[in-house]
C-alpha positions, 0 to 999 in steps of 0.5 A: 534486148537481152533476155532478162531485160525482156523479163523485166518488162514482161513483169511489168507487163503483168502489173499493167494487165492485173492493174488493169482487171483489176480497175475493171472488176472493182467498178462492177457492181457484182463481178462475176465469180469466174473472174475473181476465182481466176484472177485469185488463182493467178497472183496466189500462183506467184505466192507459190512460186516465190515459196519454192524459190525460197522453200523449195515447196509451196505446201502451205499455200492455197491456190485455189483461194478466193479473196475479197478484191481489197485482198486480191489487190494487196496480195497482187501488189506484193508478189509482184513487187517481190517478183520484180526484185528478185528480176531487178537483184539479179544478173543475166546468167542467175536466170539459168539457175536451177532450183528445186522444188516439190508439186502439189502433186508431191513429185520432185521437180527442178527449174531456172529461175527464168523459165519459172518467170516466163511460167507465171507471165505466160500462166496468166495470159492463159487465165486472163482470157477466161477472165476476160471473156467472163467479164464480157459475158456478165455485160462487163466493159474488158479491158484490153490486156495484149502485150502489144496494147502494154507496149503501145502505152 
């Protein structure tokens, strides 16, 4: 499997894991708090990201923003239906492409677009640990998220 092959399924395993935390935390009757921050975090990352592939900077865009999950919902399905058109609109070496940006932190910064892809997988994994265990913790039944259950389905 070449490696934008690979991305594509590992964006599609982004949407099956959202999706899926997503389910979980509309059918609890108080989602705990940690979790929608996290949750919100994770796909407004992707916002970002698309905004310094096509801006160069991410200024105007609140990663830290807490939206109601009929919010969350909408802006998950939009950004990663953009992130799977920008995979699915390209050739395998438009990943070894480098684009620059600017942090939060105001530091110049330059990236492929494959790394900045593998990032945003590889950034929600990290927060849907944290947003998982919240969910167990506020007695809440997690679903499992691990690319091997994805791959499994």
């Amino acid at each position: 499997m070449d490696l934008l092959t690979h991305i594509r399924r590992l964006l599609d395993y982004e949407d099956w894991a959202t999706a899926r935390i997503l389910d979980c935390l509309g059918c609890m009757e108080h989602p705990p708090q940690l979790a929608l921050e996290q949750l919100c975090h994770t796909v407004a990352a992707r916002l970002a990201w698309l905004a310094r592939i096509h801006q160069g900077h991410s200024d105007d865009i609140d990663i830290w923003v807490l939206l109601p999950l009929d919010k969350l919902i909408n802006l998950h399905l939009e950004t990663i239906a953009a992130l799977k058109a920008l995979a699915s609109g390209m050739e395998e070496q438009q990943l070894a492409e480098s684009f620059s940006y600017r942090s939060y932190e105001g530091t110049e910064h330059s990236s492929t677009i494959g790394d900045m892809l593998v990032h945003l997988v590889n950034h929600s994994s990290h927060h849907r640990g944290i947003i998982l265990r919240s969910i167990r913790e506020a007695g809440g039944d997690a679903p499992p998220c691990d690319w091997i259950v994805f791959t499994r389905e």
